[in-house]
C-alpha atoms as a printed R data frame, in Angstrom:
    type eleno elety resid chain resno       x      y       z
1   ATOM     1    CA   UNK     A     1 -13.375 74.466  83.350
2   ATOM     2    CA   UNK     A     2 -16.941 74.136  81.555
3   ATOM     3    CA   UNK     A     3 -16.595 72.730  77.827
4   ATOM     4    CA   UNK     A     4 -19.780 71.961  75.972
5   ATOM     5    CA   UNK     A     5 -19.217 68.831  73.691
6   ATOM     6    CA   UNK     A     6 -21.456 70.135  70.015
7   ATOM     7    CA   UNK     A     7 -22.733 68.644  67.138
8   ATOM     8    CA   UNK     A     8 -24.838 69.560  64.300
9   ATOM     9    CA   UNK     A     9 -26.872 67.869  61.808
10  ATOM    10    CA   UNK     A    10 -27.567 69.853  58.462
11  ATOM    11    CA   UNK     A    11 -29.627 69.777  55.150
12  ATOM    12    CA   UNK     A    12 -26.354 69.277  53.290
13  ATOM    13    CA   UNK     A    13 -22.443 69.307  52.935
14  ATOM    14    CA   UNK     A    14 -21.748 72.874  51.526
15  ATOM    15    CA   UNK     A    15 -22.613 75.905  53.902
16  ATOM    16    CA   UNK     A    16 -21.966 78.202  50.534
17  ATOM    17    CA   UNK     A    17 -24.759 76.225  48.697
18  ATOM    18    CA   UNK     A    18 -27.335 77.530  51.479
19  ATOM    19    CA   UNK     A    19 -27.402 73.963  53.307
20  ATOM    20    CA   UNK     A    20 -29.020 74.789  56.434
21  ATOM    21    CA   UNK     A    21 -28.981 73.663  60.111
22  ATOM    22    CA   UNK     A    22 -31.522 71.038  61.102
23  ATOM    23    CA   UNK     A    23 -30.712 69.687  64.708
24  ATOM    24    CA   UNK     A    24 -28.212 70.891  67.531
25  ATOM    25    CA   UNK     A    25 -26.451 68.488  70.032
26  ATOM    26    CA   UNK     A    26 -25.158 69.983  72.947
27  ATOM    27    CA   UNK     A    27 -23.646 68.262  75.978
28  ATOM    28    CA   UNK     A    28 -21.817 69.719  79.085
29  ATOM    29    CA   UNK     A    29 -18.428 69.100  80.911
30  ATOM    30    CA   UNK     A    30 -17.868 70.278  84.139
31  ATOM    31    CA   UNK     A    31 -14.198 69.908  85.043
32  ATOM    32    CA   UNK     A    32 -13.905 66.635  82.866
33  ATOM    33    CA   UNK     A    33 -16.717 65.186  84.301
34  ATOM    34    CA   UNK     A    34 -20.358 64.865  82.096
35  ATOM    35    CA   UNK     A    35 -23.146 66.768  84.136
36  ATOM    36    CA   UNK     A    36 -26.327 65.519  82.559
37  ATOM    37    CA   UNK     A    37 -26.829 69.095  81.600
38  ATOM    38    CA   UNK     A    38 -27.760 69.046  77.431
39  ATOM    39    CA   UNK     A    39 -29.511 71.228  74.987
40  ATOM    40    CA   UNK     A    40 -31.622 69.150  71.839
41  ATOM    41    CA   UNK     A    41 -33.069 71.125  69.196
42  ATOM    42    CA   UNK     A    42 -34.670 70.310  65.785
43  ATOM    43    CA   UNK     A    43 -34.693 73.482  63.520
44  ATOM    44    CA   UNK     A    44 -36.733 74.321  60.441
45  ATOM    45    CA   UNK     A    45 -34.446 75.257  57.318
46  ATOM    46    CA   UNK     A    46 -37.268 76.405  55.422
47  ATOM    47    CA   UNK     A    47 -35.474 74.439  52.317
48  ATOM    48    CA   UNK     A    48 -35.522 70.989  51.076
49  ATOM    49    CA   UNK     A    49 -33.488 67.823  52.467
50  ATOM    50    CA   UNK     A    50 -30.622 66.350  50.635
51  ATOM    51    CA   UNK     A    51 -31.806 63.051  50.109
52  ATOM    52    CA   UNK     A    52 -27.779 62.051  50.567
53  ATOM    53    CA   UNK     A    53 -28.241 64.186  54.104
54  ATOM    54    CA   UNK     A    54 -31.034 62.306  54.843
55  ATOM    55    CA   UNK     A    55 -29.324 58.487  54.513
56  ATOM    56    CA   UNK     A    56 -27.437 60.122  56.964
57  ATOM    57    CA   UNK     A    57 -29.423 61.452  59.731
58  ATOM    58    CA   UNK     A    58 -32.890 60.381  58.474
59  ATOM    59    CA   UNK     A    59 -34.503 63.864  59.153
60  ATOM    60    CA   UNK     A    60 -36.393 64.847  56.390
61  ATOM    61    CA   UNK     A    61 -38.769 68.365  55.895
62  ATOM    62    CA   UNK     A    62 -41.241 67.248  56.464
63  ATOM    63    CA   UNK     A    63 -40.683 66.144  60.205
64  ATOM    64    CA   UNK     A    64 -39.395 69.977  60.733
65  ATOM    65    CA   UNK     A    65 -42.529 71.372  59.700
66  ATOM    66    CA   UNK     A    66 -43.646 72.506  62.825
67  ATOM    67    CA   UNK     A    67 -40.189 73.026  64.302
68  ATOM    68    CA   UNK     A    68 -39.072 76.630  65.244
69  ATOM    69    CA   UNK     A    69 -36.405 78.255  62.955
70  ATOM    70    CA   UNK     A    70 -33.193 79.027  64.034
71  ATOM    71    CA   UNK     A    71 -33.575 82.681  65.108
72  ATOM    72    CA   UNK     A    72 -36.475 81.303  67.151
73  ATOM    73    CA   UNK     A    73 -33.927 79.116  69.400
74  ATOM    74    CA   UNK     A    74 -30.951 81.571  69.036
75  ATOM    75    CA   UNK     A    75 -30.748 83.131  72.140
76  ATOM    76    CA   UNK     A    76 -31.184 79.454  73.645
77  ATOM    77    CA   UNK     A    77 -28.149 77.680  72.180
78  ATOM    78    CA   UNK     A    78 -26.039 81.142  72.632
79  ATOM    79    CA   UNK     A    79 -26.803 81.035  76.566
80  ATOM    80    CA   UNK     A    80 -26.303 77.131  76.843
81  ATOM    81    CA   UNK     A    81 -22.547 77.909  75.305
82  ATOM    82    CA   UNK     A    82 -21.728 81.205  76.646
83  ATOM    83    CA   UNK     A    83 -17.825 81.207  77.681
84  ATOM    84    CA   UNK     A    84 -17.691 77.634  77.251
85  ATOM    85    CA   UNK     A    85 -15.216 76.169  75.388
86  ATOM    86    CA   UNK     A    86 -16.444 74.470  72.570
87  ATOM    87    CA   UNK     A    87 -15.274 70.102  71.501
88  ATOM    88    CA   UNK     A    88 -16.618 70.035  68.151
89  ATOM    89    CA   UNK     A    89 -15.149 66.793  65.423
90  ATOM    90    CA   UNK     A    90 -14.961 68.708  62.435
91  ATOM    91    CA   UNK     A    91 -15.080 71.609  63.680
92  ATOM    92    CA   UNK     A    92 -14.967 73.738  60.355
93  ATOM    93    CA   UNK     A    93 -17.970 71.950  59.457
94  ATOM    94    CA   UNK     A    94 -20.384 73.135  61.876
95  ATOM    95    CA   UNK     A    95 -19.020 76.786  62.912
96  ATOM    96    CA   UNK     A    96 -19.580 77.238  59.139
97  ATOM    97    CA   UNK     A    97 -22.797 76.106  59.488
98  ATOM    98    CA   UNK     A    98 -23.461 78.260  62.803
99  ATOM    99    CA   UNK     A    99 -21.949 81.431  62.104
100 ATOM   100    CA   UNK     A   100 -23.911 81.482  58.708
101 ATOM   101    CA   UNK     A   101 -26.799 80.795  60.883
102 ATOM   102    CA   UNK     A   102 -25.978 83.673  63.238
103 ATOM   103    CA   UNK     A   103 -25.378 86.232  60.655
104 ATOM   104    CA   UNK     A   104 -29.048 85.539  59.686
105 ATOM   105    CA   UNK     A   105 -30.716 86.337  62.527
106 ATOM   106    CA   UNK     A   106 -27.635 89.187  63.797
107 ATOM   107    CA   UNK     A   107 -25.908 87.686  66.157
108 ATOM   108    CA   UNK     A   108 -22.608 87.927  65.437
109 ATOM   109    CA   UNK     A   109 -19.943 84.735  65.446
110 ATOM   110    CA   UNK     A   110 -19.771 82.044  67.259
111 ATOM   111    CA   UNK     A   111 -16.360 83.152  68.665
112 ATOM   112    CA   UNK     A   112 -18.017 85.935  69.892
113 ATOM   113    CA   UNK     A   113 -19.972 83.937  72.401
114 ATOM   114    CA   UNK     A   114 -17.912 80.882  73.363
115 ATOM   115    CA   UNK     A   115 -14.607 80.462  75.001
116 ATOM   116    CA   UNK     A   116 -12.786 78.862  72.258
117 ATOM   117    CA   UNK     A   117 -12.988 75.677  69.995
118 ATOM   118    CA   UNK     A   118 -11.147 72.496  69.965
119 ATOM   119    CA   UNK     A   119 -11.735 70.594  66.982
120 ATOM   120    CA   UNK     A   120 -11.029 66.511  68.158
121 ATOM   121    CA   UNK     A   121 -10.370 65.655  64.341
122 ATOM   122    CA   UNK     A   122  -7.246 67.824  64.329
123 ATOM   123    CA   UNK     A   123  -6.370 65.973  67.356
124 ATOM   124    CA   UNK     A   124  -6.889 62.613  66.094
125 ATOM   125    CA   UNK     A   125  -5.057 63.266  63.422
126 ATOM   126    CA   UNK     A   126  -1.979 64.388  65.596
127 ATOM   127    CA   UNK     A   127  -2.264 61.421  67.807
128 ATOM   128    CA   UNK     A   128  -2.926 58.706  64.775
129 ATOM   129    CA   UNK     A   129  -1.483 60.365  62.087
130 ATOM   130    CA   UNK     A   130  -2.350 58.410  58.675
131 ATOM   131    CA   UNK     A   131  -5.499 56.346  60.458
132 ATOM   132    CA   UNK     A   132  -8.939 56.693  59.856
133 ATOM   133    CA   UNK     A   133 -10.067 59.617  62.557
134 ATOM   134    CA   UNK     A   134 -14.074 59.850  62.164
135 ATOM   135    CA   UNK     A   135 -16.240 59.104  65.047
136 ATOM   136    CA   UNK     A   136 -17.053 55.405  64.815
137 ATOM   137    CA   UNK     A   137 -13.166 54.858  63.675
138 ATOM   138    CA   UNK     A   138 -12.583 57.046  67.319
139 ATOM   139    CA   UNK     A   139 -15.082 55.139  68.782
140 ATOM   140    CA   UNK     A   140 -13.335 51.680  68.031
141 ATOM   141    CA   UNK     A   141  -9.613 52.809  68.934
142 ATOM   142    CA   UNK     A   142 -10.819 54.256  72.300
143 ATOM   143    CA   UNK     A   143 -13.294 51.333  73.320
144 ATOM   144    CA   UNK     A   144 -16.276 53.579  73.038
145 ATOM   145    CA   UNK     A   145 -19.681 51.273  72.074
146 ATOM   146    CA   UNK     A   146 -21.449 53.179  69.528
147 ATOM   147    CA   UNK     A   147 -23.808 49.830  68.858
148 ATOM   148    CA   UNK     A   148 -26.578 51.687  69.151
149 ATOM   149    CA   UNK     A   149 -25.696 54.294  66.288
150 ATOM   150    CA   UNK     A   150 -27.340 53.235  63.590
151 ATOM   151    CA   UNK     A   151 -27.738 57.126  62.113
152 ATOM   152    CA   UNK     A   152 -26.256 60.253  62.801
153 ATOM   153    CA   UNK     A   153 -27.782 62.382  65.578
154 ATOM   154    CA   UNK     A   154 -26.653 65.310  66.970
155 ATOM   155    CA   UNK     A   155 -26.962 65.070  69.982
156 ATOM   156    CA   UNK     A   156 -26.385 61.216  70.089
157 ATOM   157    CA   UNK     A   157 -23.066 62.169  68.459
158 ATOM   158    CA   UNK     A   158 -22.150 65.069  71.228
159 ATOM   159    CA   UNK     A   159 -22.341 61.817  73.844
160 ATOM   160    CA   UNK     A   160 -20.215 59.637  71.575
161 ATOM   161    CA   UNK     A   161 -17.561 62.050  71.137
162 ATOM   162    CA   UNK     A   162 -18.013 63.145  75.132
163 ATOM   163    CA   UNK     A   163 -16.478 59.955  75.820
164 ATOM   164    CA   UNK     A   164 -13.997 59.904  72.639
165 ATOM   165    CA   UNK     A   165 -12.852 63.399  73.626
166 ATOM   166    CA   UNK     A   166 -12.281 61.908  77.518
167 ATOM   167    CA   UNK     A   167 -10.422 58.795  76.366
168 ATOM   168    CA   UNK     A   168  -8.162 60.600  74.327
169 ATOM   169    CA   UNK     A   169  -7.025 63.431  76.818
170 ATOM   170    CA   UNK     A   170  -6.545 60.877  79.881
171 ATOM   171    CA   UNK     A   171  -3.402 61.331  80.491
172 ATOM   172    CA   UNK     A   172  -3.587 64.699  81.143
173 ATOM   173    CA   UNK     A   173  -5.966 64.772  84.340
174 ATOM   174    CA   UNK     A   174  -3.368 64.457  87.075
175 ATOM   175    CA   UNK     A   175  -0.181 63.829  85.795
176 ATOM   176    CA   UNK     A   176   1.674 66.234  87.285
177 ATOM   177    CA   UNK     A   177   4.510 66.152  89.549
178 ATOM   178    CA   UNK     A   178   4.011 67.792  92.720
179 ATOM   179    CA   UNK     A   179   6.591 70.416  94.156
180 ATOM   180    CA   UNK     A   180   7.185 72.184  97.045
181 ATOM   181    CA   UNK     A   181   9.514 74.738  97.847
182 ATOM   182    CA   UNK     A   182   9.786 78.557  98.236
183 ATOM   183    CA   UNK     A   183   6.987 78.449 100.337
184 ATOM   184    CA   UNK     A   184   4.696 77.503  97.733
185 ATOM   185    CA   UNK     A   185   2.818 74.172  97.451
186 ATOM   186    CA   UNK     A   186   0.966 72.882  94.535
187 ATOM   187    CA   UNK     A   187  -1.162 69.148  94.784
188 ATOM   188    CA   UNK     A   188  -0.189 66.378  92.645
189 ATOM   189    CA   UNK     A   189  -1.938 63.041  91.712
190 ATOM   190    CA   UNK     A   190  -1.438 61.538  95.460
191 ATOM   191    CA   UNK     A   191  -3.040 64.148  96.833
192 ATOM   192    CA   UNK     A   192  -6.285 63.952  94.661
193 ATOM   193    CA   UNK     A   193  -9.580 62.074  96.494
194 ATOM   194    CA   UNK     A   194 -10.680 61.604  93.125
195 ATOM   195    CA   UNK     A   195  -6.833 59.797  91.191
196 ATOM   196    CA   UNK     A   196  -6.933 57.025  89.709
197 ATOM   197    CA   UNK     A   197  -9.841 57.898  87.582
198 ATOM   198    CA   UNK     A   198 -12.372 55.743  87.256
199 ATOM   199    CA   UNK     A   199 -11.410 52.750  84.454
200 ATOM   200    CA   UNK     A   200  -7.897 53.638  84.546
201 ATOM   201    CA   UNK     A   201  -5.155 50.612  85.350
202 ATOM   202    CA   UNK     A   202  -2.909 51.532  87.706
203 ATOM   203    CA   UNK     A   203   0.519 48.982  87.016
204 ATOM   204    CA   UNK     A   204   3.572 49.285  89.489
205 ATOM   205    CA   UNK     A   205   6.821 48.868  88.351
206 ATOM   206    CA   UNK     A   206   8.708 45.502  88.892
207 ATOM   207    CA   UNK     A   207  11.843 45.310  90.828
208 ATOM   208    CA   UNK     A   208  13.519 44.631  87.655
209 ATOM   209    CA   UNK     A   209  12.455 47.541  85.871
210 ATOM   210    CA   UNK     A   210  13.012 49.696  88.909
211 ATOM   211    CA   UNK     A   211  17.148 48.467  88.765
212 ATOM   212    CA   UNK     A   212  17.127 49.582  85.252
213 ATOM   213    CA   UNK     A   213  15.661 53.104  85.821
214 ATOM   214    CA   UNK     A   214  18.071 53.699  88.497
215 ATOM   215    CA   UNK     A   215  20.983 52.512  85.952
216 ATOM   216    CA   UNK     A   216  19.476 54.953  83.062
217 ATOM   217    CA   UNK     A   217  19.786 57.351  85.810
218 ATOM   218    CA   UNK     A   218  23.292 56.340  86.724
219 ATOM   219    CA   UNK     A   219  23.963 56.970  83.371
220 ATOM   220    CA   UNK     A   220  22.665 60.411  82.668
221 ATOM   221    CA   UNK     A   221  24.101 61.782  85.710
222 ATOM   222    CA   UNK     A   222  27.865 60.206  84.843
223 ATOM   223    CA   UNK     A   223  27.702 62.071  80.841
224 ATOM   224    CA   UNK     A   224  26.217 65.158  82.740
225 ATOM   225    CA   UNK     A   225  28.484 65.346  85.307
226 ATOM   226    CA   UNK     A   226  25.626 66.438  87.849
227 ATOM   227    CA   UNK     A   227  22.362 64.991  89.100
228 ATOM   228    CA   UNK     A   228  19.065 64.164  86.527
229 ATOM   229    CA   UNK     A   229  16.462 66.548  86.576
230 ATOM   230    CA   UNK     A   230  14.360 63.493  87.588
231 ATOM   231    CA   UNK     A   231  16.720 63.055  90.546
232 ATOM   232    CA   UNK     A   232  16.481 66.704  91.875
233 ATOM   233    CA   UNK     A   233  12.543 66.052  92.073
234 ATOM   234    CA   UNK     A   234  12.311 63.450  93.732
235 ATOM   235    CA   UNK     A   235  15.041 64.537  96.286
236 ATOM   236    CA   UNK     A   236  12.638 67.671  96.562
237 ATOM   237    CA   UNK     A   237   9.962 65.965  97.224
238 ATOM   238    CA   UNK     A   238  11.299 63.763 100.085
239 ATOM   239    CA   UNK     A   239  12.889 66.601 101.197
């Protein structure tokens, strides 16, 4: 699956104001792996700064001056993330920003050119509800060194939250169990060159907490009168 990791930096918070788009961030993922592939652009708003926008990000209008305008680069950020799906934190934020941008220069929506969104704040805040979910609070939880961040950059920020986005959806890269029957097969973690993932801890389970599995088990199947579902599996797969 191709997802492209996106950021934006703008002249301002409020899209309905006119705040414009200044810089673009955009970062590829092949199959959960980062290819190296990015796009970086600097855009001219053709409108003053925020000077709170530029504490932020440090851009300011005059360092755009000779940078092209959006509709100049269009066609170049819609080809990077064609049928990609799109990892944005925030990602109201910028598809406000983008699609107001597109409508400009006629080219439609954003949704009308990627393969979906999936905004990591939402996340966060389903995985940590009532904690502090912006990127360097992400970056901390996860183990992600964002030392060198001393502004916002977009595409600086697409490789933070690249590695936020990995950390946090971990678990799901081979954690399935494998099962074969029918006459149909289907490859679980043991079969994978590539499991364990790289930085993951692999821990076995002691002999003690093996004897208290098999009781839980014991258990289950005596109120259910039958075998656990986790019993039938594993008979399957030895089987």
């Amino acid at each position: 699956m191709r997802q492209v990791i996106l950021d934006t930096e703008t002249t301002g918070l409020s899209v309905d104001d006119g705040h414009r788009i200044i810089e673009i961030g955009c970062l590829e993922v092949l199959n959960r792996r980062v290819t190296g592939n990015t796009l970086h652009l600097y855009v001219n708003p053709e409108r003053d700064i925020d000077a709170g926008a530029v504490a932020v990000h440090g851009i300011t209008r005059e360092m755009l001056q000779d940078k092209p305008r959006f509709a100049d680069i269009a066609d170049r950020f819609l080809e990077f993330i064609r049928d990609a799906e799109l990892i944005i934190h925030n990602a109201p934020f910028d598809i406000g920003f983008l699609n107001a941008e597109m409508k400009r220069c006629e080219r439609g929506l954003l949704r009308d050119w990627c393969g979906g969104v999936l905004d990591t704040l939402a996340m966060a805040r389903e995985l940590h509800p009532g904690k502090r979910n912006s990127l360097d609070a992400l970056c901390e939880r996860y183990g992600v060194s964002n030392a060198h961040r001393k502004l916002h950059g977009a595409l600086l920020d697409a490789e933070l939250l690249a590695d936020v986005y990995l950390a946090m959806t971990r678990g799901q890269d081979s954690l399935e169990i494998a099962l074969h029957g029918g006459g149909e097969s289907s490859v679980g973690a043991g079969d994978d060159p590539d499991w364990p993932p790289a930085g993951l801890r692999v821990l076995s389970a002691r002999d003690d907490e093996i004897a208290a599995h098999d009781a839980l088990l014991k258990a289950m199947e005596k109120d259910a009168r039958g075998p656990a579902l986790w019993t039938r599996l594993v008979s399957s797969e030895i089987g």
